[in-house]
KOLSE-431792 format. One line per 8 residues: their letters; for each residue x, y, z of N, C-alpha, C, O, CB. Coordinates in steps of 0.05 Angstrom, whole numbers, always signed. Glycine has a CB too. Layout:
BEGIN
A> X/Y/Z/X/Y/Z/X/Y/Z/X/Y/Z/X/Y/Z  ...
***
This chain:
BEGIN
XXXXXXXX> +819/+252/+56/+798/+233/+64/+804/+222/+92/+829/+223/+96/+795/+210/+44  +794/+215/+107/+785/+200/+137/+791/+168/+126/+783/+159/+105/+745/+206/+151  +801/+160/+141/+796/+129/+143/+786/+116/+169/+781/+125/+192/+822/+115/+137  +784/+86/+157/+769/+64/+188/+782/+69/+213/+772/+57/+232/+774/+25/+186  +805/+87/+219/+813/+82/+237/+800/+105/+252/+791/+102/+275/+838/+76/+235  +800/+124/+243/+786/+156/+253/+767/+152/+275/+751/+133/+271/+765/+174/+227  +765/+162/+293/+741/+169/+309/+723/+193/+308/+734/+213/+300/+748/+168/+333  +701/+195/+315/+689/+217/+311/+668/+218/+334/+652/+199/+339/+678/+218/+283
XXXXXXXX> +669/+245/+351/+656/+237/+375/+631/+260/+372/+636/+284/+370/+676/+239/+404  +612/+252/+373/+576/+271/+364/+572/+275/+392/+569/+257/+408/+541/+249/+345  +571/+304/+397/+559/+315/+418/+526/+323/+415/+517/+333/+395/+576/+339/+423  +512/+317/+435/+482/+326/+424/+471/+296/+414/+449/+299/+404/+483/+352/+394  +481/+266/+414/+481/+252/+398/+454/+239/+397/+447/+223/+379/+502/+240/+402  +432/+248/+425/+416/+240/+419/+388/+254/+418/+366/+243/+421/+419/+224/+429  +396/+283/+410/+382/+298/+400/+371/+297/+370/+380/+278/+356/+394/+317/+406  +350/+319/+355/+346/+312/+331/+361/+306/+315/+359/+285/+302/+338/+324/+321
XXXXXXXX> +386/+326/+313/+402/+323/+289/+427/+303/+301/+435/+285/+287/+412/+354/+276  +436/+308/+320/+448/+295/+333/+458/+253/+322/+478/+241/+314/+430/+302/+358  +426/+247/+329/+417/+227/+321/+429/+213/+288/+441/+193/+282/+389/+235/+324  +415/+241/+272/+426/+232/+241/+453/+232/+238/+463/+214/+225/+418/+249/+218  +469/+252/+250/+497/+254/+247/+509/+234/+249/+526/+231/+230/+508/+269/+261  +510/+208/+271/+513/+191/+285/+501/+165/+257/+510/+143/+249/+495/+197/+317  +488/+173/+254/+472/+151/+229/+481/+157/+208/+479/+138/+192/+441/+152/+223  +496/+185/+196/+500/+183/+172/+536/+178/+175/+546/+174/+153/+487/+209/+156
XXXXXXXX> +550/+177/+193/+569/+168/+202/+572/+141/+201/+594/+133/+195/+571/+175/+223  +557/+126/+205/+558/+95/+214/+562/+84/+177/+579/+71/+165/+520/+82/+237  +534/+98/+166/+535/+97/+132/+552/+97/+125/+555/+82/+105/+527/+113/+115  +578/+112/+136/+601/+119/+110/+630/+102/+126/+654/+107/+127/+609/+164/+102  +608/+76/+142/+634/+64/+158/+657/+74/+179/+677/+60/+186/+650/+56/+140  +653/+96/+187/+663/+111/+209/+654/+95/+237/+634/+82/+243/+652/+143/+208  +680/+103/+251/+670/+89/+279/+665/+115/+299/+678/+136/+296/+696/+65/+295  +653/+111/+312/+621/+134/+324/+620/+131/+348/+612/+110/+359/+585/+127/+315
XXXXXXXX> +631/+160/+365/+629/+149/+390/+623/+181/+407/+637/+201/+411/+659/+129/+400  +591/+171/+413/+570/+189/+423/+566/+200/+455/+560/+185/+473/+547/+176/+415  +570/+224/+457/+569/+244/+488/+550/+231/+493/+541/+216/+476/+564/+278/+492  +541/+233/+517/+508/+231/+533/+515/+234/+554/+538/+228/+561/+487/+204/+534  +497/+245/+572/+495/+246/+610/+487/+221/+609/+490/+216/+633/+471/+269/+629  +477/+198/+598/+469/+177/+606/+473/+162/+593/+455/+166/+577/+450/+174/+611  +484/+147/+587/+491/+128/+562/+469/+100/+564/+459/+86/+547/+528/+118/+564  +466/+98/+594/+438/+74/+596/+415/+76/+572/+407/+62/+554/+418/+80/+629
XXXXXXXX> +409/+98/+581/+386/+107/+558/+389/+125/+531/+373/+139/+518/+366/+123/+573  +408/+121/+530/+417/+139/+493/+406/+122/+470/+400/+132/+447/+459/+139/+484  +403/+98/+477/+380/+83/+454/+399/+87/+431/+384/+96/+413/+344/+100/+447  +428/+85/+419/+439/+88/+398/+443/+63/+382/+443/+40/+391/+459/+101/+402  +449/+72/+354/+451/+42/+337/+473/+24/+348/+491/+34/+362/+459/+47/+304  +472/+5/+345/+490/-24/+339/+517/-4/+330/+520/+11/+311/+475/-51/+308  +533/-11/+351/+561/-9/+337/+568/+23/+343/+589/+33/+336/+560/-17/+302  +552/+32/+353/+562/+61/+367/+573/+63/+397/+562/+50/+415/+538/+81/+367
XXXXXXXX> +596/+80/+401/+601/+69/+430/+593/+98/+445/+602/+120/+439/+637/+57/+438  +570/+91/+469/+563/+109/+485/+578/+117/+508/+585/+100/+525/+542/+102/+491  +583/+146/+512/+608/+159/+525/+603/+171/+554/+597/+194/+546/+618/+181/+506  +602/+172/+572/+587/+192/+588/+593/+226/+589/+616/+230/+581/+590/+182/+614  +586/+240/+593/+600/+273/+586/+581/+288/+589/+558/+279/+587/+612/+282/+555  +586/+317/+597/+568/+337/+599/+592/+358/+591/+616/+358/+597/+552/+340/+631  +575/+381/+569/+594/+397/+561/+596/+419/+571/+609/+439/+565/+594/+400/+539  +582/+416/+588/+581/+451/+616/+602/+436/+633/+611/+453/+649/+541/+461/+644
XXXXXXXX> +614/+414/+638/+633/+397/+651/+655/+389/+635/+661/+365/+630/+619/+373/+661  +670/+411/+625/+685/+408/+597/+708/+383/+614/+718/+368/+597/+703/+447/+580  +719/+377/+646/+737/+358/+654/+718/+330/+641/+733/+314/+630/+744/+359/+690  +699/+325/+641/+678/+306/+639/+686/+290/+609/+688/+265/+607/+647/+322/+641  +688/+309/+587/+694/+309/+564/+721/+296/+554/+723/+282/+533/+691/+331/+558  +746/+303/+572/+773/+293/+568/+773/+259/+557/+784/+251/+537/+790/+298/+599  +759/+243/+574/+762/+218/+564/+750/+208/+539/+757/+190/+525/+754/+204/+581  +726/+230/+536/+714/+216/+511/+729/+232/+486/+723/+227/+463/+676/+219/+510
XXXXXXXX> +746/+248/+490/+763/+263/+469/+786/+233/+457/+793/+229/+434/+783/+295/+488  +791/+219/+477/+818/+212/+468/+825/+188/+437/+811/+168/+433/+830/+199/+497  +839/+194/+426/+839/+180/+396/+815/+188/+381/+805/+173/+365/+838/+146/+398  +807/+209/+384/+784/+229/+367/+801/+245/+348/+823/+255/+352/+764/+252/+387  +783/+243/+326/+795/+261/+293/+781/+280/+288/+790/+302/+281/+794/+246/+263  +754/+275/+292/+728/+300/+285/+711/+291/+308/+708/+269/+318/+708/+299/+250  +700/+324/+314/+691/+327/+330/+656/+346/+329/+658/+369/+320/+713/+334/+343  +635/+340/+336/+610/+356/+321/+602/+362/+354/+601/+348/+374/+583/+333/+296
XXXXXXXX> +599/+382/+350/+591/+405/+371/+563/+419/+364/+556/+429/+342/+616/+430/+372  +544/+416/+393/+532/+438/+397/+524/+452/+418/+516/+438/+437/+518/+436/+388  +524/+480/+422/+531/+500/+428/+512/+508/+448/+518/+530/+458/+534/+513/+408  +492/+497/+458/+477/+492/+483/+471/+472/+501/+463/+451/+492/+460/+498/+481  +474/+475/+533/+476/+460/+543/+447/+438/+558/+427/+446/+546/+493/+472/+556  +441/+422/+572/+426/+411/+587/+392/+427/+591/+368/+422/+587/+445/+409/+612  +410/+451/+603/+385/+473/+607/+374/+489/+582/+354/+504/+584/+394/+495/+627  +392/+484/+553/+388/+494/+532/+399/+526/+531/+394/+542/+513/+361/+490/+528
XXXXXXXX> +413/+529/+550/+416/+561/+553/+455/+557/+537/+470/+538/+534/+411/+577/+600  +456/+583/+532/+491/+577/+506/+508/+570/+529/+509/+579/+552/+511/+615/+483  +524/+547/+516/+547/+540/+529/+575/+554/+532/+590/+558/+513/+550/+519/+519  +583/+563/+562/+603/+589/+569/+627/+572/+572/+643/+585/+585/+595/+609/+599  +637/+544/+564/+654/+525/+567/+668/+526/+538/+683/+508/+529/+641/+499/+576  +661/+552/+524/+675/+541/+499/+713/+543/+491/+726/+531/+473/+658/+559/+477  +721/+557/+508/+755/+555/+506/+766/+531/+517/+786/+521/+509/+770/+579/+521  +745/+519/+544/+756/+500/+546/+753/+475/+535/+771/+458/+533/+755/+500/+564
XXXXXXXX> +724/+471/+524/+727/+457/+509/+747/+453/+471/+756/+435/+457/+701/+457/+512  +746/+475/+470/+774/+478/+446/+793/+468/+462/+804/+447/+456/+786/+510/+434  +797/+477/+476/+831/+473/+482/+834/+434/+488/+853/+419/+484/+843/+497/+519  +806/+427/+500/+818/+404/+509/+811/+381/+476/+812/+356/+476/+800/+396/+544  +806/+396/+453/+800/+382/+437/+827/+388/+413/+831/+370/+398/+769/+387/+430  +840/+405/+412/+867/+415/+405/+885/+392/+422/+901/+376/+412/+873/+450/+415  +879/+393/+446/+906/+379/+465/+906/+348/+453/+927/+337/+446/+899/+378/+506  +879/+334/+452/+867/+308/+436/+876/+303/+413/+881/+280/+406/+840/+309/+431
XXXXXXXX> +880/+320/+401/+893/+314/+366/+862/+323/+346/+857/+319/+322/+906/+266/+359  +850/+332/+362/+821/+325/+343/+823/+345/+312/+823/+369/+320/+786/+336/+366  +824/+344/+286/+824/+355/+262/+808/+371/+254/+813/+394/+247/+825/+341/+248  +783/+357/+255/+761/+372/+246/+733/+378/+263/+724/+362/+279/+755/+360/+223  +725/+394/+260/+698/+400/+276/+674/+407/+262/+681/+410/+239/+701/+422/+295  +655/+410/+263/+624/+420/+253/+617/+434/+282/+623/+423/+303/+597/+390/+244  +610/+451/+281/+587/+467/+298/+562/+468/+281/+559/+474/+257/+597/+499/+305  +538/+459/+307/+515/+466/+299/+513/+492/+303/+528/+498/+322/+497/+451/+309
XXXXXXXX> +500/+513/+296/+487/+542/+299/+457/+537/+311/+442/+521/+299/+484/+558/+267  +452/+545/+327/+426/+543/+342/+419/+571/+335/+402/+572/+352/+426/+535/+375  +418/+597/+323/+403/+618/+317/+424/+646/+319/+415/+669/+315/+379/+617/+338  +443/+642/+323/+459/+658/+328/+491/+649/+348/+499/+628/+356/+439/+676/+338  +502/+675/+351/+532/+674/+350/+530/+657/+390/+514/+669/+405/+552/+717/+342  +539/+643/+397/+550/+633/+415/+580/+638/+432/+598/+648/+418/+548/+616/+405  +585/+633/+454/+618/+636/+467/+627/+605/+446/+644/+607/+428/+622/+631/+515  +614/+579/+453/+633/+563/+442/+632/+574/+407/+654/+576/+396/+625/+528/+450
XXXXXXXX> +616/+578/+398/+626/+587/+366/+641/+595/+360/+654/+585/+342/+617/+601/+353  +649/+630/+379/+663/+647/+381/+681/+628/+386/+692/+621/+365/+658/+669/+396  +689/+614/+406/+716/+600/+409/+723/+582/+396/+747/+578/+396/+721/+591/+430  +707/+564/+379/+718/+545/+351/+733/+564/+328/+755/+560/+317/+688/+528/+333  +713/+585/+324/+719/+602/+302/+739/+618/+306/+743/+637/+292/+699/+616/+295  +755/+612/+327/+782/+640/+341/+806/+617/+341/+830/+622/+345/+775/+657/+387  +794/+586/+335/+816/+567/+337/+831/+570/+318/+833/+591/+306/+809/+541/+338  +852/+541/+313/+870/+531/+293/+860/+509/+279/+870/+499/+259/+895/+524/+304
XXXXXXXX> +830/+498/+298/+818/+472/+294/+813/+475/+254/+817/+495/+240/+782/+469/+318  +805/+453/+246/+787/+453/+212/+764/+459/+225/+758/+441/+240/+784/+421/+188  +746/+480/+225/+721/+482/+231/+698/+497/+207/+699/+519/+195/+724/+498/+258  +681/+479/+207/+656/+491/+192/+629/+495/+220/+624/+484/+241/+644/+463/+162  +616/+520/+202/+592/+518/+215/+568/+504/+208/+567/+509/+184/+586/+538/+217  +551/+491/+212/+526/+481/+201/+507/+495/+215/+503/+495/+239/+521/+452/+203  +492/+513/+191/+480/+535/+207/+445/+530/+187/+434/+543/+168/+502/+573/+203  +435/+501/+206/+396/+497/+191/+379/+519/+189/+378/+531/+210/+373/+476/+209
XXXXXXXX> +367/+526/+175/+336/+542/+190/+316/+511/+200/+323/+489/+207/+311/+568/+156  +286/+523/+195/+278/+512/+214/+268/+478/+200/+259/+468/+179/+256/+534/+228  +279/+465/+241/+274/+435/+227/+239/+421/+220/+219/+422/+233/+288/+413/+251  +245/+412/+200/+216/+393/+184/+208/+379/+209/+184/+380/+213/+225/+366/+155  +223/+364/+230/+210/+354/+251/+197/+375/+278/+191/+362/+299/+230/+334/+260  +195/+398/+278/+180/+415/+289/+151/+407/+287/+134/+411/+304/+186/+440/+278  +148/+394/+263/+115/+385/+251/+104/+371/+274/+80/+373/+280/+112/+361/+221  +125/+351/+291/+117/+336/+301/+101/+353/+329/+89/+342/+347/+140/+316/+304
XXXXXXXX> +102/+373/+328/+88/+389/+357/+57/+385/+344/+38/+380/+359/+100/+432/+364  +54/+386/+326/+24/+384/+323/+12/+357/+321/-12/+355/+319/+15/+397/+299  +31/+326/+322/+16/+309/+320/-2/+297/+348/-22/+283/+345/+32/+294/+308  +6/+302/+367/-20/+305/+387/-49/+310/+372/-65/+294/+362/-14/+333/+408  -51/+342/+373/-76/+349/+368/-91/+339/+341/-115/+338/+339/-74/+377/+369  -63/+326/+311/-71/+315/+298/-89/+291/+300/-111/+290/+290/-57/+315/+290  -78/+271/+313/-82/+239/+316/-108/+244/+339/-126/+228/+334/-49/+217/+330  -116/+263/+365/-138/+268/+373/-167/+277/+367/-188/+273/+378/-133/+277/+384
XXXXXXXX> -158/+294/+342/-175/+315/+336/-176/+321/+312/-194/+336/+307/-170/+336/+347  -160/+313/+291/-151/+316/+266/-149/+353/+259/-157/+364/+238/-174/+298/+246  -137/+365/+279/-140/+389/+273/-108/+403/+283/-96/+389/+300/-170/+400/+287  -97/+425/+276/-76/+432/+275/-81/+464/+279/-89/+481/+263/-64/+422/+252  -71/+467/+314/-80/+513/+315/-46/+525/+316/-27/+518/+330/-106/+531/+363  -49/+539/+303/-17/+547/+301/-25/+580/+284/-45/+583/+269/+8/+518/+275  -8/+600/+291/-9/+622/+295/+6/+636/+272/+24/+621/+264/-2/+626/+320  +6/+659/+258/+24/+665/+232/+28/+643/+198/+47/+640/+182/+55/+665/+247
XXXXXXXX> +5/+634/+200/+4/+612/+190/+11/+609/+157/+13/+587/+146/-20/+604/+198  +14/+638/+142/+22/+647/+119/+60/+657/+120/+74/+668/+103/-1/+672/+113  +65/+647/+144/+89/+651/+145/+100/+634/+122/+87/+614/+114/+99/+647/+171  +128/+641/+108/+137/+622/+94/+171/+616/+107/+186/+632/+117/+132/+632/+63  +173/+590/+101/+199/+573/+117/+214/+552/+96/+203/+539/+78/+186/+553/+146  +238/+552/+104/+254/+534/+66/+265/+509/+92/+287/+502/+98/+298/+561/+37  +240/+502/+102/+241/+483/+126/+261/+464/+115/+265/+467/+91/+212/+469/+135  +279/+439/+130/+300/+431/+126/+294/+395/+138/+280/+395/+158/+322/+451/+141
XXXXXXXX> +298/+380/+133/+298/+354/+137/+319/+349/+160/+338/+364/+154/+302/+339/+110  +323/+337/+179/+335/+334/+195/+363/+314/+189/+385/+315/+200/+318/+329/+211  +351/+297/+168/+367/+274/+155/+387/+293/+145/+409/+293/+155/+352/+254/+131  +383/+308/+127/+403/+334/+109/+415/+350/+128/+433/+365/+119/+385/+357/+87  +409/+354/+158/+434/+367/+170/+452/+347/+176/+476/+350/+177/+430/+385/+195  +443/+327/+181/+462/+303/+198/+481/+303/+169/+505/+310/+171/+441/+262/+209  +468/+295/+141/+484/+284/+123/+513/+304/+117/+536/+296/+114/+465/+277/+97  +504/+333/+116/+520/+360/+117/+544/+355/+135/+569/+354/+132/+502/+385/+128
XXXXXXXX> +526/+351/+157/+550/+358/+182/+577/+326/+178/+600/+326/+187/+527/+358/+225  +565/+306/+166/+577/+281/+165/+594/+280/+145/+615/+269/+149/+560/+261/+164  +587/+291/+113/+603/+295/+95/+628/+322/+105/+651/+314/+100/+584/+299/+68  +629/+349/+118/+645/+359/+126/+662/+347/+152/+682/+358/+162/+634/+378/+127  +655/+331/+159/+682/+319/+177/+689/+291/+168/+705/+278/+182/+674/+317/+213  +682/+280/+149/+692/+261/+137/+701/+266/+104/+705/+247/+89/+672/+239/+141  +705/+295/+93/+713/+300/+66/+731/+330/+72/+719/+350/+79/+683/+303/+42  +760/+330/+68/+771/+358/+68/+757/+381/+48/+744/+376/+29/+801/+355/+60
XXXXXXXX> +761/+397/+54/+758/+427/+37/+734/+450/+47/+730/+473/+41/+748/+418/+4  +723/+432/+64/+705/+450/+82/+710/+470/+108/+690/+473/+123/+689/+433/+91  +738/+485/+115/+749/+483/+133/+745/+518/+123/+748/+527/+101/+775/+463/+137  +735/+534/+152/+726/+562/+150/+700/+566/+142/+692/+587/+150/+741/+577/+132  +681/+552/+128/+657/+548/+121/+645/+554/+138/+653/+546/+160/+650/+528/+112  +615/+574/+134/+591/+574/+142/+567/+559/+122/+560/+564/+99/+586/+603/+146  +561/+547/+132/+539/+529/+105/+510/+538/+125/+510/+538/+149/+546/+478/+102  +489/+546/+111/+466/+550/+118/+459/+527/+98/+470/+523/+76/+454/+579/+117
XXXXXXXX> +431/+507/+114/+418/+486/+102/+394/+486/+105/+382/+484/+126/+426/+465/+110  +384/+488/+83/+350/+486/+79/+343/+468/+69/+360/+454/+58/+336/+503/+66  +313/+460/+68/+298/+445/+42/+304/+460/+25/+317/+481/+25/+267/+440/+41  +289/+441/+2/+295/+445/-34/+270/+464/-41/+267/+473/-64/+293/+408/-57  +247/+473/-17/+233/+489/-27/+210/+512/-6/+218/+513/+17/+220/+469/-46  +199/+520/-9/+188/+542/+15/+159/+539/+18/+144/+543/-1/+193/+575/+7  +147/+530/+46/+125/+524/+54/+116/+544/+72/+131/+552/+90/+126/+501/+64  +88/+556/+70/+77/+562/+91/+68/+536/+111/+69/+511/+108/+55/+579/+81
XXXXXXXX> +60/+552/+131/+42/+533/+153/+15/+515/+138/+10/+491/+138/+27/+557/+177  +5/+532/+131/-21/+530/+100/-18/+501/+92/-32/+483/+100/-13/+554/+64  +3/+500/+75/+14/+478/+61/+26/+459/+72/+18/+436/+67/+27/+485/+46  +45/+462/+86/+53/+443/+111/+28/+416/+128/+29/+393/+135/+61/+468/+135  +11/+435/+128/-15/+425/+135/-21/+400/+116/-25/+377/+122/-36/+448/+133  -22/+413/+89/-37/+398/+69/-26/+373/+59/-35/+352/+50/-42/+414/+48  +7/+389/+65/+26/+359/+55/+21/+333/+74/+20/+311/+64/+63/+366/+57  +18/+339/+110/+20/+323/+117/-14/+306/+117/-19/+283/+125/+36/+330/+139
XXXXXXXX> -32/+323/+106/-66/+308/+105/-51/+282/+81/-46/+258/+82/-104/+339/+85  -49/+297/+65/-40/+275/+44/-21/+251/+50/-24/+230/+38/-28/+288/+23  -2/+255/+67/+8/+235/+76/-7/+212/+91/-1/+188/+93/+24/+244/+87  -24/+224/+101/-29/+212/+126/-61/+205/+111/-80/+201/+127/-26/+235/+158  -65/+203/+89/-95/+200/+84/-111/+201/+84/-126/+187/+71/-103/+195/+84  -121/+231/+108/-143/+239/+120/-134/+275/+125/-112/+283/+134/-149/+217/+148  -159/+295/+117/-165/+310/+122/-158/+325/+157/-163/+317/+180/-185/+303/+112  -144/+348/+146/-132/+358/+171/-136/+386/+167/-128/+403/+151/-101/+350/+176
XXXXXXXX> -158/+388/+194/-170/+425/+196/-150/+441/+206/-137/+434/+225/-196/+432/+219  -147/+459/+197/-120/+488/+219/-139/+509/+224/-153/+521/+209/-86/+510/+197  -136/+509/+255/-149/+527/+269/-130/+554/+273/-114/+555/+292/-158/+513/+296  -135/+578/+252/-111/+599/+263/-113/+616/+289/-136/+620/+298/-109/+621/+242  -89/+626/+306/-87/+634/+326/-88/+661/+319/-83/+667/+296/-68/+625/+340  -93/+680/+337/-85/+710/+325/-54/+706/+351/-48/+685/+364/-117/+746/+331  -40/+735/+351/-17/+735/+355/-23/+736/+391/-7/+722/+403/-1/+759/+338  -39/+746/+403/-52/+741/+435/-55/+712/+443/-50/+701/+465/-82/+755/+439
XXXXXXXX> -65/+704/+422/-69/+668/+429/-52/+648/+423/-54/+624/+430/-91/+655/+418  -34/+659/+408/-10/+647/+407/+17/+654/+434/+33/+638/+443/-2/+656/+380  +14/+679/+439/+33/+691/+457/+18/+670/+487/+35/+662/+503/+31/+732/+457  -7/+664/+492/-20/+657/+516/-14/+636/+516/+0/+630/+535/-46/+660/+520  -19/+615/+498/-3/+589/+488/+23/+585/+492/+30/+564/+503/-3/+587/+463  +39/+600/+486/+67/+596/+492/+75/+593/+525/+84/+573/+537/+82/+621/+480  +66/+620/+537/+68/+624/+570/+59/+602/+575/+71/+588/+591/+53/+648/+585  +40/+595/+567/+27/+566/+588/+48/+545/+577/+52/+536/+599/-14/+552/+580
XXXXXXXX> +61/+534/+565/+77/+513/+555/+99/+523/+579/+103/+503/+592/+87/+513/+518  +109/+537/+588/+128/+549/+599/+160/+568/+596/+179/+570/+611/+129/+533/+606  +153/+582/+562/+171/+599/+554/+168/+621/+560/+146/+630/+563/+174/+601/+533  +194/+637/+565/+198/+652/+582/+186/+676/+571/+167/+671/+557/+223/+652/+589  +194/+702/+575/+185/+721/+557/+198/+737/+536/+186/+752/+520/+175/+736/+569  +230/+733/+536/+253/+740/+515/+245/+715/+489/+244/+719/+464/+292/+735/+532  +240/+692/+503/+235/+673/+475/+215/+676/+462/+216/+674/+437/+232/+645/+477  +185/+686/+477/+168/+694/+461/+171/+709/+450/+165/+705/+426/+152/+697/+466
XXXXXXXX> +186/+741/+458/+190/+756/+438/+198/+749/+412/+190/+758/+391/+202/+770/+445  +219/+729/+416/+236/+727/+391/+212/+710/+377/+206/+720/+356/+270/+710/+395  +198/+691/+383/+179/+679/+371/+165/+689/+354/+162/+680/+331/+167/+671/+384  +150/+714/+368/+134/+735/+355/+147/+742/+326/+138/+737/+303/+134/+761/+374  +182/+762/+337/+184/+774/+315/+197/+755/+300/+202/+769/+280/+196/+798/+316  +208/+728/+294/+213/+714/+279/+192/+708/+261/+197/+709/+237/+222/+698/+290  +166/+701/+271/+154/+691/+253/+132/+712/+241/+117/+706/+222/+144/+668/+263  +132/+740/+255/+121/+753/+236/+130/+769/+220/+115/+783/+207/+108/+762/+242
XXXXXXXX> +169/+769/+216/+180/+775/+199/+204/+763/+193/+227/+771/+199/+180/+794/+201  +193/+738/+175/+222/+714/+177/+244/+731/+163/+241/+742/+141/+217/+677/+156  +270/+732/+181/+286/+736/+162/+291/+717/+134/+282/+695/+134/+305/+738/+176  +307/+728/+108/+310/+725/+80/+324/+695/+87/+319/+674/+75/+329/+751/+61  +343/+698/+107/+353/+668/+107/+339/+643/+120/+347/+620/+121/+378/+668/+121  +316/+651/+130/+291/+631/+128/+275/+617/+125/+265/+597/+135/+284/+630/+127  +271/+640/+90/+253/+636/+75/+265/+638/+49/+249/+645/+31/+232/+653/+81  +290/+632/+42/+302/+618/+21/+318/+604/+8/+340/+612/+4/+304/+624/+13
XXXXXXXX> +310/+580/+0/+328/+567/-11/+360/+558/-21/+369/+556/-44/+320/+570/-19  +370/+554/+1/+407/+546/-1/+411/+515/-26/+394/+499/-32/+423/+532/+44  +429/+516/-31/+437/+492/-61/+462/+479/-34/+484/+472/-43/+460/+514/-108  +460/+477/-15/+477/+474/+9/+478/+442/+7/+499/+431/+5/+465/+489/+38  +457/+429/+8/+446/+402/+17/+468/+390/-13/+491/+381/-12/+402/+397/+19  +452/+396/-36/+466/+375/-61/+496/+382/-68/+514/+367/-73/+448/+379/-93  +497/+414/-65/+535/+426/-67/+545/+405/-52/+555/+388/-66/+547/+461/-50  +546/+399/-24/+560/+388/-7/+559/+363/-5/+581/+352/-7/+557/+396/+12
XXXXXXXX> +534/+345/-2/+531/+316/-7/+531/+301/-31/+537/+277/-33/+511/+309/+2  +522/+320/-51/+514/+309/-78/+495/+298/-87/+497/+285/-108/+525/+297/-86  +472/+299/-73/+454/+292/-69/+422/+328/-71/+430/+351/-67/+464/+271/-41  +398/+322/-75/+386/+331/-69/+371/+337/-45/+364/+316/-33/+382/+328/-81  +363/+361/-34/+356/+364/-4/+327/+345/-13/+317/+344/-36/+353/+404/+12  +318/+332/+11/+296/+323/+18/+274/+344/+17/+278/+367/+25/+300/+311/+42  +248/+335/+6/+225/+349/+14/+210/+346/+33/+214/+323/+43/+212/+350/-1  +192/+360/+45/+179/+346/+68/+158/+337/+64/+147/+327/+84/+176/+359/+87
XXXXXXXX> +142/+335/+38/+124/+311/+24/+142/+272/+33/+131/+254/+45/+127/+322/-20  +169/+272/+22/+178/+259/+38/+185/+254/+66/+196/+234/+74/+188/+259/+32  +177/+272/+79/+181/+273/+111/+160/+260/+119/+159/+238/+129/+183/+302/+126  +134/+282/+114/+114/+269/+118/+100/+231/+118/+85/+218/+132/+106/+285/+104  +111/+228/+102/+115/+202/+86/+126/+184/+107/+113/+163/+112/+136/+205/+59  +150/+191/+123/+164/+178/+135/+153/+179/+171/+161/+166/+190/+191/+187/+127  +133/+202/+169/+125/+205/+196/+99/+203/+198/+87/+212/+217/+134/+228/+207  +87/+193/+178/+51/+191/+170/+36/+175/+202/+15/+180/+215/+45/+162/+132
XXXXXX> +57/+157/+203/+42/+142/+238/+38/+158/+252/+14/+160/+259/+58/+123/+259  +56/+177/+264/+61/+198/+282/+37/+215/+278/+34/+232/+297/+88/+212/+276  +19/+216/+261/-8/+230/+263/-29/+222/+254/-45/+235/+240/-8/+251/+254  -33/+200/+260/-51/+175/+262/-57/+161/+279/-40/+147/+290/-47/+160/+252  -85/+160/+287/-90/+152/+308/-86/+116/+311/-87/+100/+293/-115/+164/+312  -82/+111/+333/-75/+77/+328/-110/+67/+325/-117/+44/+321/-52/+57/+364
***
């Protein structure tokens, strides 16, 4: 077990999951002390100490390592492109004393992965499919228009609560025995787009139309947002042939926390403003 004295420093801290990690940390009385390029505006809870750091600037990192026990990593940088700093960032988190680590998985194998996973560090992976707060791309067109256009829309996804990666990644660096672990984390159940839809009408109390895209008007859509054309690809063939670890159900969330994964009937629930018009 970890005690009050432990530090634990959340890289990413004020990203989606980032965020929960940092929150479900604070829960279990850990003291929390969060990366940012800016710490002015990191907006973190009461009682978290904001660090300055950039992890493409692995010298940047040395100070906020020091008197650190666990350490939660993820694996792309600023520009979102994979982070090529990963030996040095091991090494300078080995030199620190740091015990344990979490890596997030963003979709595949990484240099820093490759280099946690080649360590001596305690390292697990936390490897989500896709996050329940993705929904939030449609609340624009929701709260304007009450309507939702999204493309592959029978796709099915064992979509994941964002709260349940944070809680994952927080119980493995604050509980031994998780050390070599790959944990894939899903919801407790499998939604198309279809339904996703319907859960959040019901949340939100009002009727919500989906306008489907075919795969041209989705690909035209994308380019105009400004993705490149390797991401669209992957876009394409991801969602018109989710891989199995996608689209099924891991016992990851309650094995590890003890608890049941969140549904996103509850998500919805918690984000019902967010697609409502004021």
């Amino acid at each position: 077990m970890t005690t009050t004295s432990d530090i634990f420093l959340v890289t990413g801290a004020t990203g989606t999951v980032g965020r929960q990690v940092v929150r479900e940390l604070l829960e279990r009385g850990q003291a929390v002390r969060a990366l940012t390029r800016d710490p002015a505006k990191a907006s973190l809870p009461e009682g978290v100490e904001a660090v300055r750091g950039d992890l493409t600037d692995p010298a940047s990192l040395a100070p906020a390592l020091d008197g650190v026990t666990g350490l939660h990593l993820i694996t792309f940088g600023g520009d979102h492109g994979p982070l090529e700093t990963g030996p040095e960032i091991v090494e300078l988190a080995r030199g620190a004393g740091v015990r344990r680590v979490t890596v997030l998985n963003g979709g595949g194998p990484t240099p820093l992965e490759d280099a946690v996973r080649a360590s001596d560090l305690e390292w697990t992976v936390v490897a989500p499919v896709e996050f329940m707060a993705n929904a939030l791309d449609w609340a624009g067109s929701v709260r304007a228009e009450d309507t939702v256009r999204a493309a592959f829309v029978d796709r099915h996804s064992a979509m994941v609560h964002e709260a349940d990666i944070g809680a994952v990644a927080a119980t493995v660096l604050t509980i031994p025995g998780h050390a070599g672990a790959e944990y894939v984390v899903t919801g407790p159940q499998v939604l198309t787009v279809r339904e996703q839809v319907a859960v959040l009408a019901a949340a939100r109390g009002r009727a919500i139309r989906l306008v489907e895209l075919d795969e041209a008007e989705a690909v035209a859509r994308w380019r105009a947002e400004g993705h490149d054309e390797e991401t669209i690809a992957w876009f394409v063939e991801t969602f018109t042939n989710t891989p199995p670890v996608g689209r099924t159900v891991a016992d990851t969330v309650e094995r590890v926390t003890g608890r049941p994964a969140r549904t996103f009937a509850r998500w919805a629930a918690e984000h019902a403003s967010a697609f409502t018009a004021p």
